[in-house]
LUMDRENGU-137527 format. One record per residue: residue number from 1; residue in one letter; x, y, z of N, C-alpha, C in turn. Coordinates in Angstrom, 2 decimals, padded with zeros to 5 digits, always signed. Example, Ala and Ser with C-alpha at 12.3 -4.5 7.8 and 13.67 -1.06 7.14 Angstrom:
+------+------+---------+---------+---------+---------+---------+---------+---------+---------+---------+
| guti | zagu |    n.xx |    n.yy |    n.zz |   ca.xx |   ca.yy |   ca.zz |    c.xx |    c.yy |    c.zz |
+------+------+---------+---------+---------+---------+---------+---------+---------+---------+---------+
|    1 |    A | +013.19 | -005.69 | +007.80 | +012.30 | -004.50 | +007.80 | +013.20 | -003.30 | +007.80 |
|    2 |    S | +012.85 | -002.25 | +007.08 | +013.67 | -001.06 | +007.14 | +012.90 | +000.03 | +007.87 |
+------+------+---------+---------+---------+---------+---------+---------+---------+---------+---------+
//
This chain:
+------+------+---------+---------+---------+---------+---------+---------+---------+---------+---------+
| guti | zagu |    n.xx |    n.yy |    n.zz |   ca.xx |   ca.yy |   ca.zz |    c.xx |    c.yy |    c.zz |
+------+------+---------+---------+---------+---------+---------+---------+---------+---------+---------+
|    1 |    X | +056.81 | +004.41 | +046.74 | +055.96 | +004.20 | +045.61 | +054.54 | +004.60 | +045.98 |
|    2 |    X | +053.75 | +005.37 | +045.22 | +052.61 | +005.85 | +045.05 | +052.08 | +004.75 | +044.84 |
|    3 |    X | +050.56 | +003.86 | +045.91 | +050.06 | +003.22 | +045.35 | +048.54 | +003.80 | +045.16 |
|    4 |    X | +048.32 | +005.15 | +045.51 | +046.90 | +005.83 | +044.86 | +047.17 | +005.44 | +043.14 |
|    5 |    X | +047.60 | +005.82 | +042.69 | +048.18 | +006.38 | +041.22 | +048.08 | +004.84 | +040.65 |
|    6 |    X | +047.98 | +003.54 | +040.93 | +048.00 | +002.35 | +040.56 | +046.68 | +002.25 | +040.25 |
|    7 |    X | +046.33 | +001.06 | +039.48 | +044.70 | +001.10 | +038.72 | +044.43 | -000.12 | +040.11 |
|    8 |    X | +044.95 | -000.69 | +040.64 | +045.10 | -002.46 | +041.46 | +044.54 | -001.63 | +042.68 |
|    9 |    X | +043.90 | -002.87 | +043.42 | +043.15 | -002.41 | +044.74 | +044.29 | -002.43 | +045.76 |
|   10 |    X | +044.56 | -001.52 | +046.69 | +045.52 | -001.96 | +047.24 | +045.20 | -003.22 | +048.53 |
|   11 |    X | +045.98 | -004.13 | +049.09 | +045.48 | -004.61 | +049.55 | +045.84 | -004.78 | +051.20 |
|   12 |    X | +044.84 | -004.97 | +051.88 | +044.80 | -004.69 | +053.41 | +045.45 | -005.28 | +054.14 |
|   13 |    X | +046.46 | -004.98 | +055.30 | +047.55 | -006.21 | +055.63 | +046.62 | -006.05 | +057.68 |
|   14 |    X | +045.54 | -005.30 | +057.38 | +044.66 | -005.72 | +059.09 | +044.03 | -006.58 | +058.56 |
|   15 |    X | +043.59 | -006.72 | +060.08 | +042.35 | -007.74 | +060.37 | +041.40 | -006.60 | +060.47 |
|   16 |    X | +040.06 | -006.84 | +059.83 | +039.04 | -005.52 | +059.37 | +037.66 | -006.64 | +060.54 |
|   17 |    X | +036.86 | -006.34 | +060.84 | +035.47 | -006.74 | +061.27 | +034.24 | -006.27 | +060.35 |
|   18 |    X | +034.66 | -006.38 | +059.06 | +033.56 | -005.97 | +058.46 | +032.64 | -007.70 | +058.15 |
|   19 |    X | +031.49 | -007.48 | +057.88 | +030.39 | -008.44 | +057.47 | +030.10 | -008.58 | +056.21 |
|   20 |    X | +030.83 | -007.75 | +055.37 | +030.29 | -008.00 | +053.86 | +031.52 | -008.76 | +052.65 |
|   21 |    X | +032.75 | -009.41 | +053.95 | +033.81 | -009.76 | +053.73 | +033.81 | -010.57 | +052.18 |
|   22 |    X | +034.02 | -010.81 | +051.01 | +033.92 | -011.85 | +049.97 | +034.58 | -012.92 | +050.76 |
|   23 |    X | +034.08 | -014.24 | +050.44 | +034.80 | -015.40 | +050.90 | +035.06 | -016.32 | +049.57 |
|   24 |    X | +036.38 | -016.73 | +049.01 | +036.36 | -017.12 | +047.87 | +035.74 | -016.43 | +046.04 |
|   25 |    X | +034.77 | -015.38 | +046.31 | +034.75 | -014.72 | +045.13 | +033.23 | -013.90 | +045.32 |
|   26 |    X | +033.42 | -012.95 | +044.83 | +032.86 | -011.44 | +044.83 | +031.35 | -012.24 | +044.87 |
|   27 |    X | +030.84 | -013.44 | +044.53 | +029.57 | -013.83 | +044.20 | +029.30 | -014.17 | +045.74 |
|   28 |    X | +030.14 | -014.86 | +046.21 | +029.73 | -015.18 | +047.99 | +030.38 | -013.66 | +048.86 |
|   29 |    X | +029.33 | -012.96 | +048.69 | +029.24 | -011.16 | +049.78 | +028.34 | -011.16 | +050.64 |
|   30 |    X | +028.54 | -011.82 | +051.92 | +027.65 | -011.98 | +053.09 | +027.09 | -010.59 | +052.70 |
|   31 |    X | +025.49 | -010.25 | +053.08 | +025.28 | -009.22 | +052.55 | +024.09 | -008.72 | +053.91 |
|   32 |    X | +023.99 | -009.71 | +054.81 | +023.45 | -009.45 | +056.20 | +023.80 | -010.15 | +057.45 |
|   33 |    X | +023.35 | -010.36 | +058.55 | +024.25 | -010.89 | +059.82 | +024.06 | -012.24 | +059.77 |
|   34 |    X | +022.43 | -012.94 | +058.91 | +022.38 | -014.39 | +058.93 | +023.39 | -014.74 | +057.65 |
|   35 |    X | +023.63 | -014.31 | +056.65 | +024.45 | -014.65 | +055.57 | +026.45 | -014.72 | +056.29 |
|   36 |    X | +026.36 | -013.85 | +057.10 | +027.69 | -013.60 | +057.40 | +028.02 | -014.78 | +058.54 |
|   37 |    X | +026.79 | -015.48 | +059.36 | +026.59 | -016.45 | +060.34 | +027.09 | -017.56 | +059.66 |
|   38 |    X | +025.90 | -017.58 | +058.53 | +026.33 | -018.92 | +057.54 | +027.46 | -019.02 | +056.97 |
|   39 |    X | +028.22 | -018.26 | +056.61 | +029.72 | -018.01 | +056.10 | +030.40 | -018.35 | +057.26 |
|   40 |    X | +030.70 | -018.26 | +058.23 | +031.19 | -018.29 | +059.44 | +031.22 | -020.25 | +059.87 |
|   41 |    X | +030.00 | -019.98 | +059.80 | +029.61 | -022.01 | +060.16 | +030.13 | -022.63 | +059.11 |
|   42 |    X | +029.94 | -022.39 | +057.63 | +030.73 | -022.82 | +057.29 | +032.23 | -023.41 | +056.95 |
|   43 |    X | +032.68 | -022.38 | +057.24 | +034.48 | -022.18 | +057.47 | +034.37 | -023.50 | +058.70 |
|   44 |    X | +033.77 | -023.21 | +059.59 | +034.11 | -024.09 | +061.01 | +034.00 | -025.69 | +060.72 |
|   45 |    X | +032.77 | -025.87 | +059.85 | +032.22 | -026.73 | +059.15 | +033.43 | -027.25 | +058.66 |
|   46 |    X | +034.16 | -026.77 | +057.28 | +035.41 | -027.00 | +056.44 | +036.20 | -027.37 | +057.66 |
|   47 |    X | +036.54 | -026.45 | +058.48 | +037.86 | -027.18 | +059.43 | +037.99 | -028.22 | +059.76 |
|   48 |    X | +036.85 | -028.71 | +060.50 | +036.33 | -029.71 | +061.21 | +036.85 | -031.01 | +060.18 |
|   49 |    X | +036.28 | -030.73 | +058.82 | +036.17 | -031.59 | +057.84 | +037.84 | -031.95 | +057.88 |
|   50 |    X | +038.70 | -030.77 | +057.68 | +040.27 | -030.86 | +057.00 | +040.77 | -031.38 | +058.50 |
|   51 |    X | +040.41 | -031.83 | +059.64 | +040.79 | -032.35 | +060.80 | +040.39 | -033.85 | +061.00 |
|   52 |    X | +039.18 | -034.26 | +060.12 | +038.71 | -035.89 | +059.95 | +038.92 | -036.36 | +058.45 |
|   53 |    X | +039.97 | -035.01 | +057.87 | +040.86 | -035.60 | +056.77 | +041.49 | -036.33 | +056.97 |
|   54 |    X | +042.69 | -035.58 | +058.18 | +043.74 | -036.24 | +058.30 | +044.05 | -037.24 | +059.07 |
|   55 |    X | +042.60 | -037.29 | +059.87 | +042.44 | -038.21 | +060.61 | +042.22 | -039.90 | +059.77 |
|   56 |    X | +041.32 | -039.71 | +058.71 | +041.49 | -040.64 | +057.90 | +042.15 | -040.98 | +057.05 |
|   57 |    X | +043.18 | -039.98 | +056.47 | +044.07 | -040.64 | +055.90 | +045.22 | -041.49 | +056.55 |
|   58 |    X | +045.48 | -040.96 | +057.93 | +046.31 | -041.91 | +059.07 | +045.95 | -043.01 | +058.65 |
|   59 |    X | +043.87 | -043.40 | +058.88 | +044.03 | -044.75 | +059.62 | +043.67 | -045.11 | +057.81 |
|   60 |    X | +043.95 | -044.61 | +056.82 | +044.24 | -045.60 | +055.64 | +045.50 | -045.81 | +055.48 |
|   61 |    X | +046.36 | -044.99 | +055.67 | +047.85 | -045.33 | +055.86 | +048.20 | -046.37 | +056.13 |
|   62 |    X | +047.15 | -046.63 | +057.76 | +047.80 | -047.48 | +058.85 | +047.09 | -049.15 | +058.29 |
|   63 |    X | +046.29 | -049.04 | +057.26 | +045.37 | -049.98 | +056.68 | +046.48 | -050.97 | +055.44 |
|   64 |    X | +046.56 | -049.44 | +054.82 | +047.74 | -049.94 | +053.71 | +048.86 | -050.75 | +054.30 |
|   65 |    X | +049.42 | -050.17 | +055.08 | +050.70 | -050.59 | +055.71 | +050.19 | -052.25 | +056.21 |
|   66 |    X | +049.34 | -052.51 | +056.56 | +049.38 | -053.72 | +057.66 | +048.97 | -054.60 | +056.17 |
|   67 |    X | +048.09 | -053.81 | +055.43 | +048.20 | -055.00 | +054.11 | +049.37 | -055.46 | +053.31 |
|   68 |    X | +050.49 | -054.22 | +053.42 | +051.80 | -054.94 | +052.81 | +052.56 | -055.85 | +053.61 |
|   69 |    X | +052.31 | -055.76 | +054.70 | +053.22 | -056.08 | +055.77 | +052.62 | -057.89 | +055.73 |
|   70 |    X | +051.22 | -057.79 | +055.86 | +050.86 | -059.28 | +055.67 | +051.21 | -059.96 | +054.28 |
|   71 |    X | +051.59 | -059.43 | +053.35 | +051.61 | -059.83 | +052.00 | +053.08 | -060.29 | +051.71 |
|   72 |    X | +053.74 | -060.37 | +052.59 | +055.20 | -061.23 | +052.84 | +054.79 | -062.34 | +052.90 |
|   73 |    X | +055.04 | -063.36 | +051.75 | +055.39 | -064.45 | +051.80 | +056.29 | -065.65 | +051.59 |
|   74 |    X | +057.00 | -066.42 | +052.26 | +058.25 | -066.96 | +052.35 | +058.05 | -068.52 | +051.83 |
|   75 |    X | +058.42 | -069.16 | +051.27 | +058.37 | -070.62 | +051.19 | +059.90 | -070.91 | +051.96 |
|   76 |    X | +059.73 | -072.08 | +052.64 | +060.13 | -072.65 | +053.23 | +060.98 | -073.71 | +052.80 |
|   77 |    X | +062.54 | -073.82 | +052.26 | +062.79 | -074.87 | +052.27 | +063.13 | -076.03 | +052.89 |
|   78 |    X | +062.99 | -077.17 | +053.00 | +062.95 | -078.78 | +053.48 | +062.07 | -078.68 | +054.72 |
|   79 |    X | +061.43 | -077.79 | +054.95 | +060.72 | -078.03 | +055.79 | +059.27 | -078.83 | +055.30 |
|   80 |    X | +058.74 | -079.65 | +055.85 | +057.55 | -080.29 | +055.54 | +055.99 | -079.40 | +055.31 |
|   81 |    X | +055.15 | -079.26 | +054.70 | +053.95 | -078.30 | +054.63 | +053.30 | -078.67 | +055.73 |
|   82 |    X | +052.06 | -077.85 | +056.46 | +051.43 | -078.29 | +057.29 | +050.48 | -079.37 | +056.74 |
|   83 |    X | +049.90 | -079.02 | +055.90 | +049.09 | -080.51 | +055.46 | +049.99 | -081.83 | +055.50 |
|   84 |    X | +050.92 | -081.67 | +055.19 | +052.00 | -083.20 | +055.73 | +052.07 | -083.45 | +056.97 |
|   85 |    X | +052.07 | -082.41 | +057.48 | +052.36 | -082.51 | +059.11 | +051.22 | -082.86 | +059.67 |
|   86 |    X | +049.89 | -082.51 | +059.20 | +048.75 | -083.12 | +059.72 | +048.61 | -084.37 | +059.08 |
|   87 |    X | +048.58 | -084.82 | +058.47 | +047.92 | -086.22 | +057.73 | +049.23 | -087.13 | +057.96 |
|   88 |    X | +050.48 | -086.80 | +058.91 | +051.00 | -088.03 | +059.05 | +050.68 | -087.71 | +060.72 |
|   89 |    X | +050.29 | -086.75 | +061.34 | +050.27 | -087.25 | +062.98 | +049.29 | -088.08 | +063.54 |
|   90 |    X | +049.23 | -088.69 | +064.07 | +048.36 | -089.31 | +064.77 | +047.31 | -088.62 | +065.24 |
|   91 |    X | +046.97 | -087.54 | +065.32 | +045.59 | -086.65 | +065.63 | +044.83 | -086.45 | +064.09 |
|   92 |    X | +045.20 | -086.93 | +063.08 | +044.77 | -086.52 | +061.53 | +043.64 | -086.66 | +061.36 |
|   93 |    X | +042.41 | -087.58 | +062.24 | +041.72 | -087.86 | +062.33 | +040.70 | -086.55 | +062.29 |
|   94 |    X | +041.16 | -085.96 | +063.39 | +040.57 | -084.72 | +064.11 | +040.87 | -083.15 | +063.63 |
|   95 |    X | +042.50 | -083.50 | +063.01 | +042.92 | -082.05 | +062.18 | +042.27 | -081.92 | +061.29 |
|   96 |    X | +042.10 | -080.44 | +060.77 | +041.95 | -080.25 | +059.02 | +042.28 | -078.55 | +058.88 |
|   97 |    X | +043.01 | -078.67 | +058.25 | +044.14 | -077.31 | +057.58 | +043.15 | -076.58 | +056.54 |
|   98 |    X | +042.82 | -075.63 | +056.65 | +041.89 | -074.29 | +055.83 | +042.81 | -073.08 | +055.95 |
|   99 |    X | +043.48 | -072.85 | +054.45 | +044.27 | -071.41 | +054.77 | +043.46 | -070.70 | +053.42 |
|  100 |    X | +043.67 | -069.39 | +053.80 | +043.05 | -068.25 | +053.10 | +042.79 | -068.79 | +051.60 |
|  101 |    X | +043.19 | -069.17 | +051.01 | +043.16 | -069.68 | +049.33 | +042.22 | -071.25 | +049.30 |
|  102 |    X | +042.11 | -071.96 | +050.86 | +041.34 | -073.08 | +050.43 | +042.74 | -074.10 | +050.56 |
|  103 |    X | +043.57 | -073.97 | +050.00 | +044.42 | -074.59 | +049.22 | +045.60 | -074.54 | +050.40 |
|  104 |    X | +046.10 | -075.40 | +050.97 | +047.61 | -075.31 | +051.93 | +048.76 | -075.56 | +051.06 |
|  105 |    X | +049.67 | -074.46 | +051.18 | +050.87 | -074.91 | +050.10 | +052.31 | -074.74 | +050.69 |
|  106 |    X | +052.95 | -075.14 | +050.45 | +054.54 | -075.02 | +051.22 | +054.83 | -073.40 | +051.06 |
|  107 |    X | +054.23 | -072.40 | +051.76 | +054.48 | -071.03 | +051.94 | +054.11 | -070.81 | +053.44 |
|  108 |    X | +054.99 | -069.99 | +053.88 | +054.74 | -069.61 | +055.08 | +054.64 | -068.12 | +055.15 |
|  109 |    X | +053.22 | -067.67 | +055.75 | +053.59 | -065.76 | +055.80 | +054.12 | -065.51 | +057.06 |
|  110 |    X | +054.92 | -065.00 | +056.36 | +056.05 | -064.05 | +057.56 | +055.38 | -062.45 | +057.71 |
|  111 |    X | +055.07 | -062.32 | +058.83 | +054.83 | -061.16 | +059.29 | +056.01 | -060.09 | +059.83 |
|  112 |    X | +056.53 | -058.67 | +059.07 | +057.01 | -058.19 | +060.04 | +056.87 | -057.32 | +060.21 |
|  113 |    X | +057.37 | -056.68 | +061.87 | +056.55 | -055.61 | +062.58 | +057.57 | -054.58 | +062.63 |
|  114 |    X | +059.07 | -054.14 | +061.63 | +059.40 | -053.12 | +061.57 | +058.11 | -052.26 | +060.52 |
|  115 |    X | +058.67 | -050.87 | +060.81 | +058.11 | -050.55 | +059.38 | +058.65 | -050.29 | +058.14 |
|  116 |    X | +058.37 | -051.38 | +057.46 | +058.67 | -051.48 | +055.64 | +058.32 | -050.38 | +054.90 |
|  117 |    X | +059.65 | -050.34 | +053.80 | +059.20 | -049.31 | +052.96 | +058.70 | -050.52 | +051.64 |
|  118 |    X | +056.94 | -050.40 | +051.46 | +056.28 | -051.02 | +051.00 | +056.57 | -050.71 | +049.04 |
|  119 |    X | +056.39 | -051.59 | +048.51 | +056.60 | -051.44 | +046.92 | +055.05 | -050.66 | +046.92 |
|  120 |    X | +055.43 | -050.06 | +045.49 | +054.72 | -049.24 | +044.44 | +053.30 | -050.24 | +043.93 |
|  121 |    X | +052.20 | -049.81 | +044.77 | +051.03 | -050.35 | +044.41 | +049.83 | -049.38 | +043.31 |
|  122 |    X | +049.95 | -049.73 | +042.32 | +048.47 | -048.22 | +042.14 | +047.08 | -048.73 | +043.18 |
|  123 |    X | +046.62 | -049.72 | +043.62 | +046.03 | -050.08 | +044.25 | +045.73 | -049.01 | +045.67 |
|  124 |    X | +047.09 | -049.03 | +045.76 | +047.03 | -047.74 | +047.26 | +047.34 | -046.64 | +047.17 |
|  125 |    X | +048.59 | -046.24 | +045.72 | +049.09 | -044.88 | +045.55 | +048.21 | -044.06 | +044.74 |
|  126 |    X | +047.04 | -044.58 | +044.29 | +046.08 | -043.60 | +043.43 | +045.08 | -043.08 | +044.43 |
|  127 |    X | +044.47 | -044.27 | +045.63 | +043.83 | -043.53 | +046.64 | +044.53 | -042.53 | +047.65 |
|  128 |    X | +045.84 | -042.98 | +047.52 | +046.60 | -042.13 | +048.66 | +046.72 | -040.79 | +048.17 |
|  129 |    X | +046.83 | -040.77 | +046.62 | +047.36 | -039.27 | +046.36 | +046.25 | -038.49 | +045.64 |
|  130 |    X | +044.85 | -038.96 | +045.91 | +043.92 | -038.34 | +045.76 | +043.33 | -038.18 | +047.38 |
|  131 |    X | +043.41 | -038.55 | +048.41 | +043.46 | -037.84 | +049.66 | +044.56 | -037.29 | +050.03 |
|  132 |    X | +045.39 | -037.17 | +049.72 | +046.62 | -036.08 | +049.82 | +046.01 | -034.63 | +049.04 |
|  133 |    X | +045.47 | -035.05 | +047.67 | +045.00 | -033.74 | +046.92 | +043.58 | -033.49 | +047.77 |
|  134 |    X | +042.96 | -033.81 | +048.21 | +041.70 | -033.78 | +048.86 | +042.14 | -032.88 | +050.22 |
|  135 |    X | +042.96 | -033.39 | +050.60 | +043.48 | -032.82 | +051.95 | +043.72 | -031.57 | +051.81 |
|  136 |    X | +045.11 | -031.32 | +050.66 | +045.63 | -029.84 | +050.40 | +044.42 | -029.12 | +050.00 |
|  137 |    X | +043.69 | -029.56 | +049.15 | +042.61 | -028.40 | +048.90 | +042.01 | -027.92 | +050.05 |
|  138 |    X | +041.57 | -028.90 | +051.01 | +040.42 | -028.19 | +052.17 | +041.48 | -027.04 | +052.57 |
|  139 |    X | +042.43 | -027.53 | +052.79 | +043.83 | -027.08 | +053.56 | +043.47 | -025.77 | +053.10 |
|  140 |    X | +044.11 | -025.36 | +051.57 | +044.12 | -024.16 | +050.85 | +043.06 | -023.52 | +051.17 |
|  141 |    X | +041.68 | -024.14 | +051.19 | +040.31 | -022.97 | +051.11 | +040.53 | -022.80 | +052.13 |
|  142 |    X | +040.72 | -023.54 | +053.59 | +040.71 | -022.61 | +055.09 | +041.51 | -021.34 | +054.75 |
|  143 |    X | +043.11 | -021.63 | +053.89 | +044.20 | -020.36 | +054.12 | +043.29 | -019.57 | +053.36 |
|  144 |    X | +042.69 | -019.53 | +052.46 | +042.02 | -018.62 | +051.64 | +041.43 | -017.59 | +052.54 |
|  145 |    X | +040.42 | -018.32 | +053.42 | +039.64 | -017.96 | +053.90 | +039.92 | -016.98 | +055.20 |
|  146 |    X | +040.85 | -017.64 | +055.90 | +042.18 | -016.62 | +056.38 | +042.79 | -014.98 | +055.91 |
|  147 |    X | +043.02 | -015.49 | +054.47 | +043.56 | -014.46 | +054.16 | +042.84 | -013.27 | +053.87 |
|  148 |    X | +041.40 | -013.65 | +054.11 | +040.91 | -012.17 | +053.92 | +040.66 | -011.33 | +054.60 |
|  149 |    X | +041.53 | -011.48 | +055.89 | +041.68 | -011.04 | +057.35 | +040.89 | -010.17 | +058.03 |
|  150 |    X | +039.75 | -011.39 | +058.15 | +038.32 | -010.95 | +058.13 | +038.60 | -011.57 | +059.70 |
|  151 |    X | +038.56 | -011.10 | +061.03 | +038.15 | -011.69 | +062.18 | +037.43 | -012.80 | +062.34 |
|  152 |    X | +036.06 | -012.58 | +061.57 | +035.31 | -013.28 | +062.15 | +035.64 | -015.47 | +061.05 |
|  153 |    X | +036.23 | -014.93 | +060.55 | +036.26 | -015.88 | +059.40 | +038.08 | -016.76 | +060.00 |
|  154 |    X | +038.51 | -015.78 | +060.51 | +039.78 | -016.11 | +061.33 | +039.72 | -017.18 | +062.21 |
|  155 |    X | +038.72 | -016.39 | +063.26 | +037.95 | -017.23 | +064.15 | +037.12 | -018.42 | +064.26 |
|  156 |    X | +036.36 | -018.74 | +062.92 | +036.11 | -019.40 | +062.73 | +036.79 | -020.50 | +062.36 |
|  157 |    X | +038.25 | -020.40 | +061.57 | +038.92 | -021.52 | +061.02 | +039.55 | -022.13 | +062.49 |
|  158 |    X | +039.95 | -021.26 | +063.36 | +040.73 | -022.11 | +064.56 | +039.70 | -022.26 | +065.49 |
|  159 |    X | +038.24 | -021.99 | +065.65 | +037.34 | -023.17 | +066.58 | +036.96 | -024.38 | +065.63 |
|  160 |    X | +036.82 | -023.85 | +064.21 | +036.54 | -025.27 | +063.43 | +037.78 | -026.35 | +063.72 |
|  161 |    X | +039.11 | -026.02 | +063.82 | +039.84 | -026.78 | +063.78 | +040.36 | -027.17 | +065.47 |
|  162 |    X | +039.86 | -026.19 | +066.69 | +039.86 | -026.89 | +067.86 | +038.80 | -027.97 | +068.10 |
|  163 |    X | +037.01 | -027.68 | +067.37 | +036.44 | -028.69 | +067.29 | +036.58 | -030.04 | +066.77 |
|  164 |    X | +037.41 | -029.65 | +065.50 | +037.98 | -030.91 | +065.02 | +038.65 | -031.96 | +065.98 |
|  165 |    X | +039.94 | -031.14 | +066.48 | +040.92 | -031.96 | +067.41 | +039.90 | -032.50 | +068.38 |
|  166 |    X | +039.01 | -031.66 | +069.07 | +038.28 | -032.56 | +070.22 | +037.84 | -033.59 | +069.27 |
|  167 |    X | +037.23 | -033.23 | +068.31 | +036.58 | -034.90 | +068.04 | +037.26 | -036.14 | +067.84 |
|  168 |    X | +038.38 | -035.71 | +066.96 | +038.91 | -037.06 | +066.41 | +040.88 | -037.03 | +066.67 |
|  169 |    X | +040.95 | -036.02 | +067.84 | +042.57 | -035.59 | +067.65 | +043.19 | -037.28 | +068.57 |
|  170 |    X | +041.88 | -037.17 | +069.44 | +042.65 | -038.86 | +070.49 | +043.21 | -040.09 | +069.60 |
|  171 |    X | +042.33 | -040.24 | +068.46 | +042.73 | -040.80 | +067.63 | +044.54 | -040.84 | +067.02 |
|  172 |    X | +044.37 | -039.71 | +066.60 | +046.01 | -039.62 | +065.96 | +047.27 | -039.57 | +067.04 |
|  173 |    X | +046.61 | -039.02 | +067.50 | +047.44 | -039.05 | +069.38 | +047.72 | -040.40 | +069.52 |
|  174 |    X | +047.07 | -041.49 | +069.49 | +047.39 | -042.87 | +070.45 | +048.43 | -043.76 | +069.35 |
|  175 |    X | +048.54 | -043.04 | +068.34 | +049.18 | -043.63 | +067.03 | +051.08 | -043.10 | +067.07 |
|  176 |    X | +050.82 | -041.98 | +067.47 | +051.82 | -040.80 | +066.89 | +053.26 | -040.89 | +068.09 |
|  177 |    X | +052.74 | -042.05 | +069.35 | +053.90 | -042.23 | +070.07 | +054.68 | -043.80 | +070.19 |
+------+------+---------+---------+---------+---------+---------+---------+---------+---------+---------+
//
């Protein structure tokens, strides 16, 4: 197939070193070496960012999770409440029972340390899946930015994203085993 004879640009499958690369749309045309610098820092900038994305969405994950996990609560049958158990021992004098509500009631929270598949909160699934969409986007503009297989813009997305890992990769690391 003739692609002179097509009206469509054809499009470049190298990596080119040119400086006047478009990044995202014909209006951003590095158009000298400090413009093409700043294009460059930026991208690294973005990586960095889409690397203390995911870094924070872990530790909201890991936030969510420990809030469902505490939110097990069991009542107890025939067992006595702790406020009974204090005000008949002989130390009652000296006890006094304060649980989270003020209020001591025949419930006991059960903590557990598998991991639960937690019920349907909008509380957590509207923030979760607006940093999920937050995430994919940075995600997408790095590939964008990639794809215009511009070297220097190449380069930039994988030191932005080795800088990233140095900063915050120990983090996800001490989680992930």
């Amino acid at each position: 197939m003739d692609m002179t004879s097509s009206s469509a640009m054809p499009m470049t499958m190298v990596f080119t070193t040119s400086m006047t690369t478009p990044l995202y749309s014909l209006a951003w045309s590095p158009s000298s070496t400090g413009q093409y610098v700043g294009t460059c820092i930026f991208l690294i900038v973005l990586a960095v960012i889409y690397r203390l994305l995911f870094t924070a969405k872990y530790f909201l994950e890991q936030k969510w999770r420990d809030v469902a996990v505490r939110r097990r609560h069991v009542a107890v049958a025939g067992k006595p409440s702790e406020a009974k158990r204090i005000s008949t021992s002989s130390d009652s004098s000296k006890a006094l029972l304060v649980t989270e509500n003020g209020v001591e009631e025949e419930v006991r929270v059960v903590v557990n340390t598998a991991r639960p598949i937690v019920p349907w909160r909008i509380s957590t699934e509207v923030p979760r899946a607006g940093m999920a969409v937050l995430v994919a986007g940075v995600g997408y503009l790095l590939m964008l930015g990639v794809m215009t297989m511009n070297v220097g813009y190449f380069m930039s997305v994988l030191g932005g994203t080795a800088l990233g890992e140095l900063a915050v990769g120990r983090y996800l690391q001490a989680f992930e085993h």
